[in-house]
N, C-alpha and C positions, 0 to 999 in steps of 0.2 A: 455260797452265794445265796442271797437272800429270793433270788426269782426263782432258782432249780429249788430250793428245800418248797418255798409255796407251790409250785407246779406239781411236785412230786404228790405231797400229799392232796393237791386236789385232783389229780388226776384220778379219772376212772376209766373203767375197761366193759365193755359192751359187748356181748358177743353178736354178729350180724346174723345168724342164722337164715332164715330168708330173704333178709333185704338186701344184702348186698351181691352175696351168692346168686340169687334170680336177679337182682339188677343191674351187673356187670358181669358173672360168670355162663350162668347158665342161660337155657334159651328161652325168655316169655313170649306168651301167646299176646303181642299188642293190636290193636285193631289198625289196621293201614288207613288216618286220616292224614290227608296233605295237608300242606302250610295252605293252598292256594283253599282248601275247604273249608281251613280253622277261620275261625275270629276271635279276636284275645278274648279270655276269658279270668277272672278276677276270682281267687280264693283268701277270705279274710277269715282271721281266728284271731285266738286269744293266746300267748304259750306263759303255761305256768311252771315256775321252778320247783326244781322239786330236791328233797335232803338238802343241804345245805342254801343252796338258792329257796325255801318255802317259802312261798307268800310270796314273790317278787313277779309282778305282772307283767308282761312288755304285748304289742299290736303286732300282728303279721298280716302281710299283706303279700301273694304272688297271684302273679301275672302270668300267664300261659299265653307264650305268640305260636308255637309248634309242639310237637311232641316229637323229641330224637329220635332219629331212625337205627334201623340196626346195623349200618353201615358205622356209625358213632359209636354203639354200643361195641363193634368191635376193635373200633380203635381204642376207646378205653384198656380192654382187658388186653391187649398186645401193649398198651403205656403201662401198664401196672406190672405186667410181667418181664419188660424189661428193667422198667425202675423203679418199679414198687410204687409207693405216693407221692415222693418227692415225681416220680415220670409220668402218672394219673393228673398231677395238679398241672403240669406241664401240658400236659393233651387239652385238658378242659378248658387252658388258657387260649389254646388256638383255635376254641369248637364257633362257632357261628349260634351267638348265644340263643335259646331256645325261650325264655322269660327273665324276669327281673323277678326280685324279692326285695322286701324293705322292712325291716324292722325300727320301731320306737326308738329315738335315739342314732336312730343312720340315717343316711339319703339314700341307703339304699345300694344293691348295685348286680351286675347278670349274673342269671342262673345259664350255665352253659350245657344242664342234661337232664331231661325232667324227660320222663315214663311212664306211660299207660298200662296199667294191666288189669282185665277183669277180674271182678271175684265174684261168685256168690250170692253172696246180698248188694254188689255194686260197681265198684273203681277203686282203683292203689293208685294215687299218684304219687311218687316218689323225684325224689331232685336233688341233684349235687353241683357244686362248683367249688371253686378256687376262693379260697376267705381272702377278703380283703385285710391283709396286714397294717396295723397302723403304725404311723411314723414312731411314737415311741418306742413300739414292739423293734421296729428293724433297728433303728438308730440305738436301742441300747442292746441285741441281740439278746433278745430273752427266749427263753425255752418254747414261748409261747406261739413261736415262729412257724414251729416244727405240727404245730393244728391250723395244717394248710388247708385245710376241708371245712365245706358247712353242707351239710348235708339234715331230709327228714323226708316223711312222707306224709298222704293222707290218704286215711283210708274211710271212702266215703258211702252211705250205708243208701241205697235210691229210694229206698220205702218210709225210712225213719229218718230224718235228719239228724235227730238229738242221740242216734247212736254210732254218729262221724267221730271219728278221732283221729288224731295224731299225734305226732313225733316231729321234735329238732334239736339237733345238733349244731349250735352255732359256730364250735371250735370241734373239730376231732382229725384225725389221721387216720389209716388204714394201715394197721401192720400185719403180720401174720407171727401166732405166738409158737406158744412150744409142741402144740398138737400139731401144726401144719395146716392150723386152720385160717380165714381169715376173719379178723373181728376190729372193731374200732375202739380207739381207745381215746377218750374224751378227754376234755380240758374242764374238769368241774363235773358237771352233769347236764343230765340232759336236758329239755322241756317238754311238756307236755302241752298238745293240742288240742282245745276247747272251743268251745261256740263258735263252729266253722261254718262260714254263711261260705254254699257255693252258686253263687251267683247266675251262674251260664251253665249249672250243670253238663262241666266239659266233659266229653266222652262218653255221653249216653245216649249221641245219635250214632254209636257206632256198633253197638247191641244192639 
């Protein structure tokens, strides 16, 4: 079939080392700010393609209305541990969404798990939900299906702006390989995160 031979060969494999491990498995130190303390707050970048996507520029745009708690954070890893990602994409679908995200080219649509955690020189925000499948995708069952996930982070630097970066994953899954470990495994490649204006500098009244 003409979509599994292209899938195959663009697919890649990512190990998550600490992002997904501290994101879902293990236990982050978050700052306890309530919904009723937050005010949305706006993070805009640039995401560039990279190996095979080079050169290909697209807008991101998220919206932060809350930061998930660890009560969510557990239901994740009990959805993953029963049904791997097809059961993760399932939970995230029932979460009380947490922000929205919009990329160039979409309208957009919620982010249902987005994370605070300090570092160092600043903030990790991180975020995942359930990809929006398009009608061609479902309606001719392409492999494409099965990159239920869009997930990335940002990791933002309080002193230097211009040493913010990031990560996204428009299409990926969560499997676990043949170590026993777990890593994502992408539909193409990643993006990289660029000239990240963070607006509201969320999560620096709680340092």
């Amino acid at each position: 079939m003409i979509y599994s031979n292209e899938l195959r060969s663009a697919a890649r494999k990512c190990c998550l080392g600490g992002f997904v491990l501290t994101t879902l498995l293990l236990t982050a130190v978050t700052p306890a700010i309530s919904a009723d303390e937050m005010k949305p707050a706006t993070i805009d970048a640039t995401a560039m393609g990279t190996s095979t996507q080079l050169g290909a520029n697209v807008s991101v745009k998220v919206i932060i209305n809350r930061f998930s708690t660890e009560e969510e954070r557990q239901v994740l890893i009990a959805a993953f541990k029963k049904g791997q990602s097809p059961g993760l994409v399932d939970a995230l679908s029932k979460m009380k969404p947490a922000g929205r995200i919009a990329i160039t080219g979409t309208l957009g649509y919620d982010l249902a798990y987005i994370r605070l955690v300090q570092t160092p020189t600043g903030r990790r925000i991180r975020f995942a939900t359930n990809r929006l499948i398009r009608f061609g995708e479902a309606y001719h069952n392409t492999q494409s299906t099965a990159f239920d996930l869009t997930a990335g982070e940002f990791d933002l630097d309080n002193a230097d702006k211009n040493k913010s970066t990031g990560v996204l994953f428009p299409a990926c899954q969560l499997i676990i390989n043949k170590k026993g470990e777990l890593q994502f495994e992408l539909r193409k490649n990643p993006w990289k995160l660029v000239n990240i204006i963070d607006w509201n500098k969320v999560g620096m009244e709680a340092q």
